[in-house]
mmCIF file of the N, C-alpha and C atoms, coordinates in Angstrom:
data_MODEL
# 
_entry.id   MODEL 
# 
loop_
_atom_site.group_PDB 
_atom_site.id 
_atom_site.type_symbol 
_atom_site.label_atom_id 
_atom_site.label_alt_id 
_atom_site.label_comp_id 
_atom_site.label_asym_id 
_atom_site.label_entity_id 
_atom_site.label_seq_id 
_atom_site.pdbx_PDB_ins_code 
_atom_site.Cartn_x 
_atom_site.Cartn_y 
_atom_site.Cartn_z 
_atom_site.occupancy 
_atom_site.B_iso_or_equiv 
_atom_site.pdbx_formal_charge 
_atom_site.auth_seq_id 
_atom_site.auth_comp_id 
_atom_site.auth_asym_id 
_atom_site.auth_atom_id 
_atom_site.pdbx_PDB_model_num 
ATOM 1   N N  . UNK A 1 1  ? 37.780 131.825 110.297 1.00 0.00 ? 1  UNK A N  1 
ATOM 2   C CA . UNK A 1 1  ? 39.184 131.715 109.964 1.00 0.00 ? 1  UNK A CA 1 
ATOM 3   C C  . UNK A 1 1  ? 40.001 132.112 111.192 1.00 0.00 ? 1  UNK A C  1 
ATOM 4   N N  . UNK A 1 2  ? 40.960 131.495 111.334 1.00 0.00 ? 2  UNK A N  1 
ATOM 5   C CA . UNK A 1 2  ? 42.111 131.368 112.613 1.00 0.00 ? 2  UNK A CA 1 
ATOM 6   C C  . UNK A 1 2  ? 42.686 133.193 112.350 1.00 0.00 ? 2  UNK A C  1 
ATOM 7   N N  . UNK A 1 3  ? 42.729 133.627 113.613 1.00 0.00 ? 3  UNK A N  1 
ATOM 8   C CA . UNK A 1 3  ? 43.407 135.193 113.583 1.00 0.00 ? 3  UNK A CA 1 
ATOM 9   C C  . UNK A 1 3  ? 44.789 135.025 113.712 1.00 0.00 ? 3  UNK A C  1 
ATOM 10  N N  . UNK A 1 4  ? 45.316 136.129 113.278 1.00 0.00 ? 4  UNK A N  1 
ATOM 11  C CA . UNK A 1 4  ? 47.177 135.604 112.894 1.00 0.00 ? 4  UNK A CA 1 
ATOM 12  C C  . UNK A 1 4  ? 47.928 135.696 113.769 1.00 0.00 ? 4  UNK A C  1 
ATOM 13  N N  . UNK A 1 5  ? 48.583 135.053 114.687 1.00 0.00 ? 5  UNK A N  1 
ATOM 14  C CA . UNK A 1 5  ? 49.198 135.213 115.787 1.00 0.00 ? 5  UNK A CA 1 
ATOM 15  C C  . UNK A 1 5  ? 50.671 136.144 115.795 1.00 0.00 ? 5  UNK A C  1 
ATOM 16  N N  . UNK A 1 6  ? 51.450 136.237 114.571 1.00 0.00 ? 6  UNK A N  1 
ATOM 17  C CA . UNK A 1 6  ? 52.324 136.739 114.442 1.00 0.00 ? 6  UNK A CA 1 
ATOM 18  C C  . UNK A 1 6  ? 52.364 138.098 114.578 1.00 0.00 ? 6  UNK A C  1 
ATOM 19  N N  . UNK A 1 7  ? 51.705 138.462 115.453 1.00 0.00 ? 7  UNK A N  1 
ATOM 20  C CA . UNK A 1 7  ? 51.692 139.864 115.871 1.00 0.00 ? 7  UNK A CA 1 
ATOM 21  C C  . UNK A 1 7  ? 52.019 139.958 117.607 1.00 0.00 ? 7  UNK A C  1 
ATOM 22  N N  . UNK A 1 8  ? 53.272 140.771 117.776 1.00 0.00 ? 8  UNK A N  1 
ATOM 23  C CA . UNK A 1 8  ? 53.238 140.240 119.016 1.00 0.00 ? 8  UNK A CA 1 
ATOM 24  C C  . UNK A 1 8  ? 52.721 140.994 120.349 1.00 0.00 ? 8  UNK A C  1 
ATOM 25  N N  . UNK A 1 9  ? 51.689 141.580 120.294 1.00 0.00 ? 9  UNK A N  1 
ATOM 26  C CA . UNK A 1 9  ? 51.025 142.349 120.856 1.00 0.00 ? 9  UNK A CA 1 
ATOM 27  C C  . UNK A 1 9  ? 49.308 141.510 121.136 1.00 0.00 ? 9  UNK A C  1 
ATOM 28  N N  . UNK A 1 10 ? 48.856 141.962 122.490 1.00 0.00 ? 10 UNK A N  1 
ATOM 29  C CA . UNK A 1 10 ? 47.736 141.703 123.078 1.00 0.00 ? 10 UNK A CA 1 
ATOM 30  C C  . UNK A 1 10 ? 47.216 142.557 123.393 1.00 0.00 ? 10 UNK A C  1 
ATOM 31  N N  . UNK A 1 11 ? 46.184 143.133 122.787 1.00 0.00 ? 11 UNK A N  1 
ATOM 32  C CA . UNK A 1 11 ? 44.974 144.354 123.514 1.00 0.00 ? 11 UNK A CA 1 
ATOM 33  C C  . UNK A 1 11 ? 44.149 143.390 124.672 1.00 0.00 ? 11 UNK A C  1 
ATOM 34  N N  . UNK A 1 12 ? 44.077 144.375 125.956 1.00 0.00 ? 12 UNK A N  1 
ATOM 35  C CA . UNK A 1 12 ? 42.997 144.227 126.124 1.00 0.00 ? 12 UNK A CA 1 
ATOM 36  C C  . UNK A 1 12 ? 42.684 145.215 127.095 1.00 0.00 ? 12 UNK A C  1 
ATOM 37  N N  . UNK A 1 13 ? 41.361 145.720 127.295 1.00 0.00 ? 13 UNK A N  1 
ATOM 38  C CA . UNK A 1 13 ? 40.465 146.951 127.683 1.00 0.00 ? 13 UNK A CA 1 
ATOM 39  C C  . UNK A 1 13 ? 41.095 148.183 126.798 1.00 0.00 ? 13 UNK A C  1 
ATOM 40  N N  . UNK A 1 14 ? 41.888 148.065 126.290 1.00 0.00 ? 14 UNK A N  1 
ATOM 41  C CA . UNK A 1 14 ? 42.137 149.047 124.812 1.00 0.00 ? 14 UNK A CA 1 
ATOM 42  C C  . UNK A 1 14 ? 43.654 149.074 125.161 1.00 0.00 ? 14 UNK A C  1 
ATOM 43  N N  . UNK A 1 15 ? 44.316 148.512 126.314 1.00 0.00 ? 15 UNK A N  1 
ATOM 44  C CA . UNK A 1 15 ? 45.642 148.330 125.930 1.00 0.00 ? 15 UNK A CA 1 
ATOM 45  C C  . UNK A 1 15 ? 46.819 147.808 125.559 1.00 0.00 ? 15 UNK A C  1 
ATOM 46  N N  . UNK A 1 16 ? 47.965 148.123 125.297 1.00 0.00 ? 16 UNK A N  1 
ATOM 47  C CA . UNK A 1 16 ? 48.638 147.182 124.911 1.00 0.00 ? 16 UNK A CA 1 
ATOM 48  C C  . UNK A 1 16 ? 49.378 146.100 126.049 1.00 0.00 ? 16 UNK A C  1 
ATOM 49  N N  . UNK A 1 17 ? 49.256 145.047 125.362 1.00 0.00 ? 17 UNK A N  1 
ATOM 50  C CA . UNK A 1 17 ? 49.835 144.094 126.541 1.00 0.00 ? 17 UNK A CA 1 
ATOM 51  C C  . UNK A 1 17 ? 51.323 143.468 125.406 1.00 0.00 ? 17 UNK A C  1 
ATOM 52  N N  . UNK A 1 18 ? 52.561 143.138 126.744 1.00 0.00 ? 18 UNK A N  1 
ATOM 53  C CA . UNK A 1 18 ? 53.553 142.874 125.602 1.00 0.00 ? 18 UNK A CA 1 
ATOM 54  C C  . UNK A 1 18 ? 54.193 141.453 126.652 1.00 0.00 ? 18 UNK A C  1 
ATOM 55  N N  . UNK A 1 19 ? 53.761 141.293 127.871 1.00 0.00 ? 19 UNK A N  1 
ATOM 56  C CA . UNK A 1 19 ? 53.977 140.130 128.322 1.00 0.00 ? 19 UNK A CA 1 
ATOM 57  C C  . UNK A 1 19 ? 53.789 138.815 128.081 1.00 0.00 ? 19 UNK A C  1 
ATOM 58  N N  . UNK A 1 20 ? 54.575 137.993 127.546 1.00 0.00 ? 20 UNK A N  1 
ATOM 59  C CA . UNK A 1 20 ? 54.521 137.052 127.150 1.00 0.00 ? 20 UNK A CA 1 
ATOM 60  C C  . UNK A 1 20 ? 53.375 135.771 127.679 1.00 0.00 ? 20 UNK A C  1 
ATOM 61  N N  . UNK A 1 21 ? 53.562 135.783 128.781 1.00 0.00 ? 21 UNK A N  1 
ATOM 62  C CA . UNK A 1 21 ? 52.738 134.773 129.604 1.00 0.00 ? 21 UNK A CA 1 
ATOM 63  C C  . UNK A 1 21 ? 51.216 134.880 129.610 1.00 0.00 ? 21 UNK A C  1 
ATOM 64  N N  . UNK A 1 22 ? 51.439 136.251 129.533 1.00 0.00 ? 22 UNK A N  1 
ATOM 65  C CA . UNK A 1 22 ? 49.886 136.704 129.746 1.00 0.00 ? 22 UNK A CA 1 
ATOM 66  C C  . UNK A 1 22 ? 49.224 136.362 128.550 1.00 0.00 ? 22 UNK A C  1 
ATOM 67  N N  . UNK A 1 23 ? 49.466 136.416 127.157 1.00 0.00 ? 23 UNK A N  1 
ATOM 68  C CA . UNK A 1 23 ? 49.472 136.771 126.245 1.00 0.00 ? 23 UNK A CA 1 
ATOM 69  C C  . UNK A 1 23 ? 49.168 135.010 125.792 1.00 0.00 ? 23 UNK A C  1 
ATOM 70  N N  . UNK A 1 24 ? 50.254 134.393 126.117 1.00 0.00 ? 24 UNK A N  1 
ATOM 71  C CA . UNK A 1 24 ? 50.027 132.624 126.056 1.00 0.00 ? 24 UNK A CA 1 
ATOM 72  C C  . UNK A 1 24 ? 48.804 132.528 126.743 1.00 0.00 ? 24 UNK A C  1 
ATOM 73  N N  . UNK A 1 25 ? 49.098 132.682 128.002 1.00 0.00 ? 25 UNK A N  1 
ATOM 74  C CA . UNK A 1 25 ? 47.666 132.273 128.756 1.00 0.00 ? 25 UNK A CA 1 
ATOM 75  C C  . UNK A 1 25 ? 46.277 132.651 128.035 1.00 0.00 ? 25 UNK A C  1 
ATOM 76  N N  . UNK A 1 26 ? 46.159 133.345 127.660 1.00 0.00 ? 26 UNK A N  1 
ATOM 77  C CA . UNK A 1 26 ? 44.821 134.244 127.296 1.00 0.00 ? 26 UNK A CA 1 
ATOM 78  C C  . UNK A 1 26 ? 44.920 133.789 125.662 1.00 0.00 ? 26 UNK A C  1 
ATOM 79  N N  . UNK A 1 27 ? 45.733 133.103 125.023 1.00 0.00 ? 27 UNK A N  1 
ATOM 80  C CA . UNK A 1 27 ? 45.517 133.087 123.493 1.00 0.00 ? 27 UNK A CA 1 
ATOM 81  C C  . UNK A 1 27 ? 44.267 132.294 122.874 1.00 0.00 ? 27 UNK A C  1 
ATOM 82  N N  . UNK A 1 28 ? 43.924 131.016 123.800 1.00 0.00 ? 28 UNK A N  1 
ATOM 83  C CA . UNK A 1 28 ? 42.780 130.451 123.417 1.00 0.00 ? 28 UNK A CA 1 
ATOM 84  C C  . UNK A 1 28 ? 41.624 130.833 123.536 1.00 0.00 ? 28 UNK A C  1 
ATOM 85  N N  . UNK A 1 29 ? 41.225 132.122 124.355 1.00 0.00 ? 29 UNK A N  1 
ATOM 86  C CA . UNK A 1 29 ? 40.185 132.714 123.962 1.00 0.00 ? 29 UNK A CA 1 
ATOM 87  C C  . UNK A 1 29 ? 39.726 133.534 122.675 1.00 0.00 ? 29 UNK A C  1 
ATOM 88  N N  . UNK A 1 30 ? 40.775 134.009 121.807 1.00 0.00 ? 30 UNK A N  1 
ATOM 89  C CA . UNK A 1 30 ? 40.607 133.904 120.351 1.00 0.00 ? 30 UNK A CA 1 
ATOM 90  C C  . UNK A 1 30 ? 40.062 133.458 119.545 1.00 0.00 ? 30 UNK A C  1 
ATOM 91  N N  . UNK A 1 31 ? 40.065 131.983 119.941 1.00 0.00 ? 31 UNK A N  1 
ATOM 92  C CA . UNK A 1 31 ? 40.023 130.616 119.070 1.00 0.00 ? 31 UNK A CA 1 
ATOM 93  C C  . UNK A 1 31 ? 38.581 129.968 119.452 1.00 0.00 ? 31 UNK A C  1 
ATOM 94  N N  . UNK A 1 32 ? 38.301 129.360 118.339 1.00 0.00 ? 32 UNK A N  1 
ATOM 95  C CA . UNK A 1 32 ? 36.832 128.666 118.718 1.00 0.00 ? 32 UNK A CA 1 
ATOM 96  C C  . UNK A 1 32 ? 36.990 127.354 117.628 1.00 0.00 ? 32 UNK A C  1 
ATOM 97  N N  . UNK A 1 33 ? 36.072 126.499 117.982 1.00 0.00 ? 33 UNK A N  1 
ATOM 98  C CA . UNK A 1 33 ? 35.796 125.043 116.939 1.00 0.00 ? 33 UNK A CA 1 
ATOM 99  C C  . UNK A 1 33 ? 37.413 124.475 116.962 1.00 0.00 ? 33 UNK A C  1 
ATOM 100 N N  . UNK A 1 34 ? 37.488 124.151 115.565 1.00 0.00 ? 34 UNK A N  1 
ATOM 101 C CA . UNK A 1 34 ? 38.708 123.342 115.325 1.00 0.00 ? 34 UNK A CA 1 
ATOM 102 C C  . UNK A 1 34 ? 40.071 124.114 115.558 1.00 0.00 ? 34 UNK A C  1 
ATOM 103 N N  . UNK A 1 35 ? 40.462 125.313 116.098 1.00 0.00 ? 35 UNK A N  1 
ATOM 104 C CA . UNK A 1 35 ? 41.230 125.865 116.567 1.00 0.00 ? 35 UNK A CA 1 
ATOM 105 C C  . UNK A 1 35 ? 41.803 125.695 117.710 1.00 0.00 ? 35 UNK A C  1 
ATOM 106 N N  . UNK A 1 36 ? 40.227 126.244 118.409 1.00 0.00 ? 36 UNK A N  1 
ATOM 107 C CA . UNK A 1 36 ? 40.597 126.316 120.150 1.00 0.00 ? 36 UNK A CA 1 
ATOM 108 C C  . UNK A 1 36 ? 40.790 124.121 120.277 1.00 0.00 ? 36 UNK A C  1 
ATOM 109 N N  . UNK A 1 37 ? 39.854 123.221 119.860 1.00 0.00 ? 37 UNK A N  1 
ATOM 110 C CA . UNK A 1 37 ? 40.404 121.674 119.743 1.00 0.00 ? 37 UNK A CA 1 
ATOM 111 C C  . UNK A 1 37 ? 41.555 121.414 119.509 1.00 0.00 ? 37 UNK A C  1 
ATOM 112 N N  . UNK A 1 38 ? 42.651 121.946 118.538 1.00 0.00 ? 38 UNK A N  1 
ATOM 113 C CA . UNK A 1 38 ? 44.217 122.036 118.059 1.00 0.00 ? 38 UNK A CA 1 
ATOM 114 C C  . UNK A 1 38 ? 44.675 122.698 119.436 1.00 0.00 ? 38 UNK A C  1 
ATOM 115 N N  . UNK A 1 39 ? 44.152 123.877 119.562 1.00 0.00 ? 39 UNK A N  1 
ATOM 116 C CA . UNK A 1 39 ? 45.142 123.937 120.843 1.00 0.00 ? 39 UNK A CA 1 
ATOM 117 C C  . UNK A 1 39 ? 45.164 123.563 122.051 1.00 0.00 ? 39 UNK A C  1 
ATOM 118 N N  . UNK A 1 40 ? 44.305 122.929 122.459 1.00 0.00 ? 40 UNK A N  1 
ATOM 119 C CA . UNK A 1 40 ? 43.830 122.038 123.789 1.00 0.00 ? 40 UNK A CA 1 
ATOM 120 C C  . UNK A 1 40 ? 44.784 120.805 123.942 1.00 0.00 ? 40 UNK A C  1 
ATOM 121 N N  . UNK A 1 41 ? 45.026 120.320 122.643 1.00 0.00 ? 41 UNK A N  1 
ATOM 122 C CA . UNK A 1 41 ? 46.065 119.220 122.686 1.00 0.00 ? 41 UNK A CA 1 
ATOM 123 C C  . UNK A 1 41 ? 47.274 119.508 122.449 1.00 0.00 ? 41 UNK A C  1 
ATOM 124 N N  . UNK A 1 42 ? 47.528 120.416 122.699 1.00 0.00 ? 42 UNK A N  1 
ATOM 125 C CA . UNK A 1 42 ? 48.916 121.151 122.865 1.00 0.00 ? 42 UNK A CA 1 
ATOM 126 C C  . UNK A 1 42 ? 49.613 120.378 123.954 1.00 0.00 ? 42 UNK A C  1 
ATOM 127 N N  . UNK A 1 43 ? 50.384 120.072 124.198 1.00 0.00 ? 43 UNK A N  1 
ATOM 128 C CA . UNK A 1 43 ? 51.864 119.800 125.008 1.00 0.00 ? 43 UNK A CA 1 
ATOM 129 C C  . UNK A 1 43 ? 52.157 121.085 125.710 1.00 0.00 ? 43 UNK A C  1 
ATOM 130 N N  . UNK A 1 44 ? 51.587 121.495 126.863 1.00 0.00 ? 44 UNK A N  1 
ATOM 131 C CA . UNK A 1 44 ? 52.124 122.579 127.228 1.00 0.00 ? 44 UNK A CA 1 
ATOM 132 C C  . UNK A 1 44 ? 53.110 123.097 127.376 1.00 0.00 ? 44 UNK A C  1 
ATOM 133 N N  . UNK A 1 45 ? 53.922 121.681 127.874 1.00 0.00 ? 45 UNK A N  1 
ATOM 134 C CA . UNK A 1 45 ? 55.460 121.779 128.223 1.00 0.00 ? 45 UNK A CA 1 
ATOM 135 C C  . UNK A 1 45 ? 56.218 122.110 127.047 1.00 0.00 ? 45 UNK A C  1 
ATOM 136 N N  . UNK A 1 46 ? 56.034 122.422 126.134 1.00 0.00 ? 46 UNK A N  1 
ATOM 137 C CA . UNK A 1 46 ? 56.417 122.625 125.232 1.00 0.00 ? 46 UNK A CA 1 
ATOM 138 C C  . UNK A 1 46 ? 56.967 123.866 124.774 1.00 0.00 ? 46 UNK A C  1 
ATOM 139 N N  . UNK A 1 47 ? 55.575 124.887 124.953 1.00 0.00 ? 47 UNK A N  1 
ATOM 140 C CA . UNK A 1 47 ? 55.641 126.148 124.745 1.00 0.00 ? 47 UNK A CA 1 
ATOM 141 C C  . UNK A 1 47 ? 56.004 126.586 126.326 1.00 0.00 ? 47 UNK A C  1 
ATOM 142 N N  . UNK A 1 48 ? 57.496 127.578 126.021 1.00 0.00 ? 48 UNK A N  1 
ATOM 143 C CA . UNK A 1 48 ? 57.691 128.209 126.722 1.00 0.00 ? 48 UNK A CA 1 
ATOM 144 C C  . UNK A 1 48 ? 58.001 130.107 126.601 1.00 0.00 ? 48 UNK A C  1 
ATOM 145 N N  . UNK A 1 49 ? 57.622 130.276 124.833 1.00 0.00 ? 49 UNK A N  1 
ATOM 146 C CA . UNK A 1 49 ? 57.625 131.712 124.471 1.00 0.00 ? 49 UNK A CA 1 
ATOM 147 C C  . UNK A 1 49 ? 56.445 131.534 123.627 1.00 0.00 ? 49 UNK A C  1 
ATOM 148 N N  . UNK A 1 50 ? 56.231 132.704 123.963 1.00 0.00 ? 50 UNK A N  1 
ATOM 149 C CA . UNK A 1 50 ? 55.268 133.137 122.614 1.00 0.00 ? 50 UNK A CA 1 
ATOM 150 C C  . UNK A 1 50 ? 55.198 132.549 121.129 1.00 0.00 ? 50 UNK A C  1 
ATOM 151 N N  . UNK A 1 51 ? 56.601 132.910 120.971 1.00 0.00 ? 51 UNK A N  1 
ATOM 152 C CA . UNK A 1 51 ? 57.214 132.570 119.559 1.00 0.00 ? 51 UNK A CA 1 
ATOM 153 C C  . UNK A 1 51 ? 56.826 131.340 119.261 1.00 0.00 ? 51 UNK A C  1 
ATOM 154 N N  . UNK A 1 52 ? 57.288 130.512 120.265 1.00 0.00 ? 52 UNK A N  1 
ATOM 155 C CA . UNK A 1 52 ? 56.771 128.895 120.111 1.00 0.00 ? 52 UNK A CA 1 
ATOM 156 C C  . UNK A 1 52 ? 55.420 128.707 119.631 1.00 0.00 ? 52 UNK A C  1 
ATOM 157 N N  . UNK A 1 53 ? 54.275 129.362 120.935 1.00 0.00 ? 53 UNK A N  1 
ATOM 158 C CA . UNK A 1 53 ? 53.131 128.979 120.155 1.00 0.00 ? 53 UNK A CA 1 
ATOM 159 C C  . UNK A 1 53 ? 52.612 129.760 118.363 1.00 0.00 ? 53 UNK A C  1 
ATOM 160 N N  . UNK A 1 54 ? 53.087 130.753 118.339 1.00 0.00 ? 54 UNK A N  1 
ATOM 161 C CA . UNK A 1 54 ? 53.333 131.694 117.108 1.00 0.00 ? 54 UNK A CA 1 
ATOM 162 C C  . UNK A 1 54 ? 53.441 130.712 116.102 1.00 0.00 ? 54 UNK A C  1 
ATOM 163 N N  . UNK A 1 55 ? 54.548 129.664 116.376 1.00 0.00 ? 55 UNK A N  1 
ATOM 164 C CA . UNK A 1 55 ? 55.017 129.061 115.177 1.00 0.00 ? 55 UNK A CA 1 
ATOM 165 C C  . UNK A 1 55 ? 54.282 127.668 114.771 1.00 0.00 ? 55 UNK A C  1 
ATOM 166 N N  . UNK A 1 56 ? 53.771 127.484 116.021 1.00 0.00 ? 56 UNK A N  1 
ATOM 167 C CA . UNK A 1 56 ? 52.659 126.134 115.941 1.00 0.00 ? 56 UNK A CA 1 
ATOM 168 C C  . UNK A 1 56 ? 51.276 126.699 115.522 1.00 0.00 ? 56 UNK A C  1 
ATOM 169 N N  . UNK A 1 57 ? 51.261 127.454 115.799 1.00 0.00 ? 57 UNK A N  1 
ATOM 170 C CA . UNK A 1 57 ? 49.839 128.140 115.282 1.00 0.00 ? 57 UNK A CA 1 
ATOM 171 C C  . UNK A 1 57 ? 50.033 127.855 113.763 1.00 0.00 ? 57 UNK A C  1 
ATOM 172 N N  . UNK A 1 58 ? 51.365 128.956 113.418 1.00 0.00 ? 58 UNK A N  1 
ATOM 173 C CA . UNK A 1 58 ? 51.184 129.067 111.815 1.00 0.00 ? 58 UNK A CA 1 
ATOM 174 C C  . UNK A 1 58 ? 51.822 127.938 110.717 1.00 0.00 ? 58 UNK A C  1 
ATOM 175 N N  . UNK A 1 59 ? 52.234 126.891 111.568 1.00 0.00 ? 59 UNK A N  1 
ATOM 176 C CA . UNK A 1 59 ? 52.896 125.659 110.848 1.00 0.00 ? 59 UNK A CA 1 
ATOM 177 C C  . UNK A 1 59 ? 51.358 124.939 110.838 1.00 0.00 ? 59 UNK A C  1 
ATOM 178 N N  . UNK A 1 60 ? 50.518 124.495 111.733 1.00 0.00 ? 60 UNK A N  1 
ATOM 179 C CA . UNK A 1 60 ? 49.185 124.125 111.890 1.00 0.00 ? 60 UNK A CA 1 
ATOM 180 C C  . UNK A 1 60 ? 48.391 124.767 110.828 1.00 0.00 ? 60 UNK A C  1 
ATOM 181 N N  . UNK A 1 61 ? 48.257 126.146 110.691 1.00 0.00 ? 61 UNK A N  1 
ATOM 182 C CA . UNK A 1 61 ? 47.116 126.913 110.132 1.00 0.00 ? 61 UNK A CA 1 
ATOM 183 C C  . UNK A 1 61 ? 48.019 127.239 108.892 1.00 0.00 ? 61 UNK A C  1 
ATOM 184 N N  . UNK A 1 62 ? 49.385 127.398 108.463 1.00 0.00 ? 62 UNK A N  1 
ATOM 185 C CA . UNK A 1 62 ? 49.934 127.919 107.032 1.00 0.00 ? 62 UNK A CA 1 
ATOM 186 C C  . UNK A 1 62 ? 48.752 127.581 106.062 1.00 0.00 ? 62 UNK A C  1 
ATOM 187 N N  . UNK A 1 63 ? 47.809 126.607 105.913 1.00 0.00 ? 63 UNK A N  1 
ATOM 188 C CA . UNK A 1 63 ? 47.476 126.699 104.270 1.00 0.00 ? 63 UNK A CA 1 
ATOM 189 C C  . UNK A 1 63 ? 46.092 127.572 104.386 1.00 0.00 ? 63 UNK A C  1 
ATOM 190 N N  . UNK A 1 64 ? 45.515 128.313 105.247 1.00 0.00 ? 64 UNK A N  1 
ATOM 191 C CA . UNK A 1 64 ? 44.654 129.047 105.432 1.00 0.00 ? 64 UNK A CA 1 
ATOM 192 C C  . UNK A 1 64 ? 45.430 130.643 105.223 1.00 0.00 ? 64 UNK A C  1 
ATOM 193 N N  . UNK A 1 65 ? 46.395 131.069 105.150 1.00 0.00 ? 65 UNK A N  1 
ATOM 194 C CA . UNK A 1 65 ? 47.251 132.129 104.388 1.00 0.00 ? 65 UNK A CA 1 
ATOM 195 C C  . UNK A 1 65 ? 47.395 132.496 103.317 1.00 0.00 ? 65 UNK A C  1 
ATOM 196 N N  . UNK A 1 66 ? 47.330 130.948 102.677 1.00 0.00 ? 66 UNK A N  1 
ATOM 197 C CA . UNK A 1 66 ? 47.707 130.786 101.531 1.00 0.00 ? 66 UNK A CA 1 
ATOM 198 C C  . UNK A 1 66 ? 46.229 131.146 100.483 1.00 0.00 ? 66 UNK A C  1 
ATOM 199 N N  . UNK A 1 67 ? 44.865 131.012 101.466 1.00 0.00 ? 67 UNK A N  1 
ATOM 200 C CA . UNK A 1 67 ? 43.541 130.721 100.642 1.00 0.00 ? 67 UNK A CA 1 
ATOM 201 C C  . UNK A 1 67 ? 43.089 132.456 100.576 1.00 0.00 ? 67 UNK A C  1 
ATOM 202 N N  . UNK A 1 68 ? 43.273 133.200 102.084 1.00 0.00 ? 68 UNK A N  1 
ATOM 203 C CA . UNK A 1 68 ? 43.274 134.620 101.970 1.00 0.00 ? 68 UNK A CA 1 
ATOM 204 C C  . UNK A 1 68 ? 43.674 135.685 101.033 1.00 0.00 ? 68 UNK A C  1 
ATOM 205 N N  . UNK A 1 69 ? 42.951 136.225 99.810  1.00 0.00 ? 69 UNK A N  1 
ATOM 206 C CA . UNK A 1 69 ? 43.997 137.088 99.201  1.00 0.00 ? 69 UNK A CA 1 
ATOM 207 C C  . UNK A 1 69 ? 44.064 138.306 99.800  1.00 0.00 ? 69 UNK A C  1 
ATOM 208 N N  . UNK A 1 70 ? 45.130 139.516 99.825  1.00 0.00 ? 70 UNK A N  1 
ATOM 209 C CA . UNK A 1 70 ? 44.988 140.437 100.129 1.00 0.00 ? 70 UNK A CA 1 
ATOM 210 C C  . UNK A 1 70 ? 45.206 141.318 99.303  1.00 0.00 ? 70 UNK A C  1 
ATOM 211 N N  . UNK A 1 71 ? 44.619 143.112 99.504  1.00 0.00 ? 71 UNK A N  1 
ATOM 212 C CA . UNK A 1 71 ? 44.052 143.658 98.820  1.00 0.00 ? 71 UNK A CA 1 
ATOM 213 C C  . UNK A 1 71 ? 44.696 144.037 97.386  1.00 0.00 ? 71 UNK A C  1 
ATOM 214 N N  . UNK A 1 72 ? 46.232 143.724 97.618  1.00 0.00 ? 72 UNK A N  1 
ATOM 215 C CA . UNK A 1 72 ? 46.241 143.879 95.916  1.00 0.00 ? 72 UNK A CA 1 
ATOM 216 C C  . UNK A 1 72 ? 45.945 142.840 94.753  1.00 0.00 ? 72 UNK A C  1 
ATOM 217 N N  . UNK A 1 73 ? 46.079 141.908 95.717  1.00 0.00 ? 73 UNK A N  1 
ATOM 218 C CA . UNK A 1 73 ? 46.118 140.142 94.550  1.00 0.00 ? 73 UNK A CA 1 
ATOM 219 C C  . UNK A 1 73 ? 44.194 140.232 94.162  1.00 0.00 ? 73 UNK A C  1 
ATOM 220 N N  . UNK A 1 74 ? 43.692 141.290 94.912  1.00 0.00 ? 74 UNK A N  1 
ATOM 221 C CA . UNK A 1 74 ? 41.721 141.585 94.416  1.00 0.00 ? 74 UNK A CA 1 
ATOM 222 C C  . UNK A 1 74 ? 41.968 142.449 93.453  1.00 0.00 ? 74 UNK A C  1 
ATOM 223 N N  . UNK A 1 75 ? 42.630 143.245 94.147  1.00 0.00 ? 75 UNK A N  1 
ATOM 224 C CA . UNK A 1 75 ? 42.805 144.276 92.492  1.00 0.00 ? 75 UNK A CA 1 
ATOM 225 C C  . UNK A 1 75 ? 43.563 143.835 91.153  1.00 0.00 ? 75 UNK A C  1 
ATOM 226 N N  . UNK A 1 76 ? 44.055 142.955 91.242  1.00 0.00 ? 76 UNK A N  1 
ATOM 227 C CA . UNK A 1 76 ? 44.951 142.383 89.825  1.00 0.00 ? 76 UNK A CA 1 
ATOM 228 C C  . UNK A 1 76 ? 43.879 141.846 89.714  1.00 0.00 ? 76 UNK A C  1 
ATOM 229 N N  . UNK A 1 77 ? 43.029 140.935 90.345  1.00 0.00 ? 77 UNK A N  1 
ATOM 230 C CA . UNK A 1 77 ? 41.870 139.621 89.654  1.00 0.00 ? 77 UNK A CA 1 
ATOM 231 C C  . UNK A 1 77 ? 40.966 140.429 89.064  1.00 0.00 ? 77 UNK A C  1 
ATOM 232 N N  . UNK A 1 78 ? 40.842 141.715 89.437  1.00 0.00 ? 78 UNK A N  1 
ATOM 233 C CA . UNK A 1 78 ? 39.580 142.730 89.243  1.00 0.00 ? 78 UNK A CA 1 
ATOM 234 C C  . UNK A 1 78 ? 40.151 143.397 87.731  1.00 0.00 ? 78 UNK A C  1 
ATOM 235 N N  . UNK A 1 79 ? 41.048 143.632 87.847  1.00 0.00 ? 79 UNK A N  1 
ATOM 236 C CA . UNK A 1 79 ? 41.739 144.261 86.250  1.00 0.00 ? 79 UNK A CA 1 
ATOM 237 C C  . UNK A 1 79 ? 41.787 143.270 85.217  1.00 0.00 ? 79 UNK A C  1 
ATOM 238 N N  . UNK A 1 80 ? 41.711 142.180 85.915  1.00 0.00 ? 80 UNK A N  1 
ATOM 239 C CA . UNK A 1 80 ? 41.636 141.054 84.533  1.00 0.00 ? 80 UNK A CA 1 
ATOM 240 C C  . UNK A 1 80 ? 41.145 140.911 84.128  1.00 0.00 ? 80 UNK A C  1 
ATOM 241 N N  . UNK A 1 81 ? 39.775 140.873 85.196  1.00 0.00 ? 81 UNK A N  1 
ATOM 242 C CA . UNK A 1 81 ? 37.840 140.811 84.007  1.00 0.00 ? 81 UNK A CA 1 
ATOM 243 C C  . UNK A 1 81 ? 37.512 141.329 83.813  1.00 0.00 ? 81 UNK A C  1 
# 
């Protein structure tokens, strides 16, 4: 499953990274199979913030959000049976 980009922070060697570019540059190493393929055909020229790719990520990937429950929507399914 695709990791959520809407976070706008980049670790790496345990720190925080908040530069944008860097952060674009380095995002497709995240990604593997039909992800890192979606973003290869990216329009580079396109993205010029973060935000941008942020929002193509999650306009692309929205119905994989939708399939994730999180931990309270387990605990209501769990009280039901």
């Amino acid at each position: 499953m695709p990791k959520d980009p809407s976070k706008d922070l980049f670790w790496q060697d345990g720190k925080v990274i908040k530069d944008e570019k860097f952060i674009i540059h380095f995002f497709h190493e995240s990604l593997s199979n039909a992800t890192f393929s979606w973003y290869m055909s990216l329009d580079g020229n396109k993205i010029n913030k973060w935000k941008d790719l942020a929002n193509m990520f999650t306009y692309q990937y929205k119905f994989n959000m939708k399939m994730v429950p999180d931990q309270s929507s387990i605990q209501a399914i769990e009280k039901k049976a």
